[in-house]
C-alpha positions in Angstrom: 1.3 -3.2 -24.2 -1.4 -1.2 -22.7 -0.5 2.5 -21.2 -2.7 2.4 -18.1 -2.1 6.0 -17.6 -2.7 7.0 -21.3 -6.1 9.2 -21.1 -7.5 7.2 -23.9 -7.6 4.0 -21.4 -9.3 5.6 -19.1 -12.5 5.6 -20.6 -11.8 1.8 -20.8 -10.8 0.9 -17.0 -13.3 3.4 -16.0 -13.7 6.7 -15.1 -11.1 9.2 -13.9 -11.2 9.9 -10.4 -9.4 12.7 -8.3 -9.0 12.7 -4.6 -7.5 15.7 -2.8 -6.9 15.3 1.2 -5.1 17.2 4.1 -4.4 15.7 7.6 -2.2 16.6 10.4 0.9 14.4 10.8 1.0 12.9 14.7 3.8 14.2 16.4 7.3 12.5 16.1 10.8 13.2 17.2 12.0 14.7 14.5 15.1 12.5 13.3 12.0 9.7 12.4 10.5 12.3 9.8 12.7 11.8 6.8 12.3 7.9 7.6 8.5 8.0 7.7 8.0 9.9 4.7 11.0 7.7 3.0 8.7 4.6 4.2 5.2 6.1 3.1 6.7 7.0 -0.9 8.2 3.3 -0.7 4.7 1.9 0.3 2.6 4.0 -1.8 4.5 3.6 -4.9 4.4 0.1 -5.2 0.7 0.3 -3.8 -0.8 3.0 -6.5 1.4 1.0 -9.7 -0.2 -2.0 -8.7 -3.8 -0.4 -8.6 -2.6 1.8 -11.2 -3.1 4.9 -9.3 -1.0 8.4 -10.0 -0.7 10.8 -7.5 1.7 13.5 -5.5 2.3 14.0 -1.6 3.4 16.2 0.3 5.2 17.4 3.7 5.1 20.6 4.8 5.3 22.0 8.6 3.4 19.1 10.2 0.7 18.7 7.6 0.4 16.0 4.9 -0.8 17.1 1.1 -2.2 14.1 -0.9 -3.8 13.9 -4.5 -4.4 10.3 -6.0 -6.0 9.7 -8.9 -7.2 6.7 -11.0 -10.4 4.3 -11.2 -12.6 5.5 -8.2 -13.0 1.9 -6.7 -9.3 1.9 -6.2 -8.8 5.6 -5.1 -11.5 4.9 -2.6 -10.0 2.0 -0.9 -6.6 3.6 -1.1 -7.6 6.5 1.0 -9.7 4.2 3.1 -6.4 3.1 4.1 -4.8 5.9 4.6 -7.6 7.5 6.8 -7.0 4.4 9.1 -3.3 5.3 9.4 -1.8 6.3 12.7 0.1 8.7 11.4 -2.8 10.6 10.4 -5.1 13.0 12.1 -7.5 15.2 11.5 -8.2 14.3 8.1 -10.1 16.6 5.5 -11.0 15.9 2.3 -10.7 19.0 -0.4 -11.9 16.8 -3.3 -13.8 13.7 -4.3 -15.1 13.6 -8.1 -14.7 12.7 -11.4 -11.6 14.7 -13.4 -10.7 15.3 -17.0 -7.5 14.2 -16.7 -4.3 12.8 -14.9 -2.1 15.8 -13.5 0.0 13.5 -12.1 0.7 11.2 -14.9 3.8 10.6 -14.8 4.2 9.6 -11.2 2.4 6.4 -9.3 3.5 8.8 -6.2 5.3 11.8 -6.3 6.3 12.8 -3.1 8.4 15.3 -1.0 9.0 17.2 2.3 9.3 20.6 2.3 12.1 22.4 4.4 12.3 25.9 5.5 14.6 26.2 2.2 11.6 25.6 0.2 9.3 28.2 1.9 9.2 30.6 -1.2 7.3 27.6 -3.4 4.5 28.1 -0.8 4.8 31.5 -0.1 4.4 32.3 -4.0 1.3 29.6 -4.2 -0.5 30.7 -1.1 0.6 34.6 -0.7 1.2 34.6 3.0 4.2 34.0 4.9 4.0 30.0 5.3 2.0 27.3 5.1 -1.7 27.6 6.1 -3.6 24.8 5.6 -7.2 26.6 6.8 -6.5 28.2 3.3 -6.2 25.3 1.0 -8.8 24.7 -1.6 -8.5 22.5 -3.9 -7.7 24.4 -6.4 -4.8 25.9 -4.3 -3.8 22.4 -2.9 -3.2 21.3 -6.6 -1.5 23.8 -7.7 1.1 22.9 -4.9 1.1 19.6 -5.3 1.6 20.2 -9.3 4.5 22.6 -8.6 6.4 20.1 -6.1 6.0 17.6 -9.0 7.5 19.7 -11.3 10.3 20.6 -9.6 11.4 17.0 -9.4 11.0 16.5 -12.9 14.5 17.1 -13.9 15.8 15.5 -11.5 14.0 12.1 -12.4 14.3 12.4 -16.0 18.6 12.7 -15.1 18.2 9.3 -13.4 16.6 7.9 -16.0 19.6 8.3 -18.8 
């Protein structure tokens, strides 16, 4: 069998391709939040290991976080869909190209919502008091999304035994 996300594939299905996005959430009572995000990791899981797409995403103070990555065709159409989502607004894009490799290997979507209790992860990353989306670069933006997977990590491997 074939590892799809094994980096010596991907010269074979096609180039490696990274997409980084932010977008507002649209407002919603908030006792539906922890259902829509429970719905969007659901959908998007099952979505990205069918187009075998890795990627993280994340919830923090209104604002959605999202990197996929995979075969650029797929990627594409994947945030095509997203960007037609009503649950989106005011999207902005912090990366489109090619990339070395798969940060998010391991995951066809990592995903969480931050809560207040989490507020020192993105004080540490982005050295200001919360979460400030105007400041995201993509560099920045990754390196969240990269700590938010990493902190899970434990977590999944426990289920796994």
């Amino acid at each position: 069998m074939v590892n799809l996300h094994d980096p010596a594939n991907e010269r074979s299905i096609g180039a490696l391709y990274q997409l980084i996005y932010l977008s507002r959430a649209r407002p919603c009572p908030a006792e539906q939040r922890a259902r829509i995000m429970s719905d969007i990791l659901a959908v998007s899981t099952r979505r990205n290991e069918r187009a075998r797409v890795t990627g993280a995403l994340l919830f923090c103070d209104g604002w959605y976080l999202q990197a996929l990555e995979g075969n650029r065709y797929d990627v594409e159409a994947i945030y095509d869909s997203i960007s037609k989502d009503e649950r989106h607004d005011s999207i902005r894009l912090l990366r489109a190209s090619p990339a070395p490799a798969r940060e998010f290997a391991q995951w066809s979507m990592c995903g969480s919502a931050l809560s207040p209790n989490d507020a020192l992860i993105v004080r540490g990353l982005e050295r200001t008091d919360g979460f400030d989306p105007s400041r995201l670069t993509e560099h920045s933006a990754l390196s969240l999304l990269t700590a938010v997977c990493d902190r899970q990590m434990p977590a999944r491997r426990l289920l796994a035994i």
